[in-house]
N, C-alpha and C positions, 0 to 999 in steps of 0.2 A: 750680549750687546744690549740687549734689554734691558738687563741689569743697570749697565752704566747711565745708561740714560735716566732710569731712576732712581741712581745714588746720585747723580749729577744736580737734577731735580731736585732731592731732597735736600742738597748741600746749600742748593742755591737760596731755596724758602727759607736757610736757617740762619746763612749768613744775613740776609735781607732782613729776617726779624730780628736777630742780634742788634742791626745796625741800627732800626727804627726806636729798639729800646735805649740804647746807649746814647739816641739824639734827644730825649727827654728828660728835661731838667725837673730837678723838685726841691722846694722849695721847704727845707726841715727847719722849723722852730717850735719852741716847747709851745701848749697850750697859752703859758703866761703869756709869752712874747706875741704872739697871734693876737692877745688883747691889746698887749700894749701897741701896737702895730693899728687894730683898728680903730682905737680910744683919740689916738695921734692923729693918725689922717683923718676920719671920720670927721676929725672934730676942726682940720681947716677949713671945711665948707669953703673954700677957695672956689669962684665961680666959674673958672675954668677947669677942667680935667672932670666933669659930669658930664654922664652919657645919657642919652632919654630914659626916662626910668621904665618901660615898657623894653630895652633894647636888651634880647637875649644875650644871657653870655656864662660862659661854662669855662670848665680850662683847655686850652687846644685851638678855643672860636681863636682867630684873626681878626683884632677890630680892625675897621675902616680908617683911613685917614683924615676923614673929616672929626674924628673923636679925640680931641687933645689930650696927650698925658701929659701928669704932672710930674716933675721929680720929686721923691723923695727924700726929705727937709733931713739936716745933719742933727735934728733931735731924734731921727730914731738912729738909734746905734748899735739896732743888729745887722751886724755884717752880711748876712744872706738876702736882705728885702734891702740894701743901698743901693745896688747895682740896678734896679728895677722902677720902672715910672708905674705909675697909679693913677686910677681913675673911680670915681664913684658912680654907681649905679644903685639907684632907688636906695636903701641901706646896706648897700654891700661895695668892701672895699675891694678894688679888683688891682692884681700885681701884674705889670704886663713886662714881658722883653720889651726893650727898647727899640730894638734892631730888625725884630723878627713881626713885632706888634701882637703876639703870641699871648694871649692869657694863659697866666703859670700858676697862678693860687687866686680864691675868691674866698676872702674873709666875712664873714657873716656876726652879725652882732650878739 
């Protein structure tokens, strides 16, 4: 009986981290595209979609809703960074879900 309980248990922690990996998105482009990705937005300086440059942020943070994203412009035309809004922070371009408000990738110059 013992047993069962901890096949049960271990079934359960593995399903559970299965599911947690299978819920994180990643965001693949070549090195180039990464430049050409931060060369673009970097360079709208659009006064909108900057966050305080002091405001932590990694991939995984949730920003706030007070943090406007931007959409990204149909000059960039890689398919994986379209579906995702943007926001700048001090020099780093940040790719966020739209839905989720989830940072997915943090471009760096």
């Amino acid at each position: 009986m013992k047993r069962l309980y901890l096949g049960c248990a271990a079934g359960a922690a593995l399903l559970f981290s299965a599911g947690t990996v299978l819920a994180q998105t990643v965001i693949e482009i070549t090195p180039a595209q990464e430049r050409t990705v931060y060369t673009t937005l970097y360079g709208q300086r659009v006064t909108t979609g900057v966050a305080p440059r002091d405001f932590d942020v990694s991939v995984g943070t949730v920003l706030p809703a007070d943090i406007e994203l931007v959409e990204v412009p149909a000059t960039v035309e890689i398919a994986p960074v379209r579906r995702y809004r943007y926001v700048v922070v001090g020099n780093r371009v940040i790719l966020v879900d739209p839905t989720s408000r989830r940072v997915e990738k943090v471009i760096t110059p």
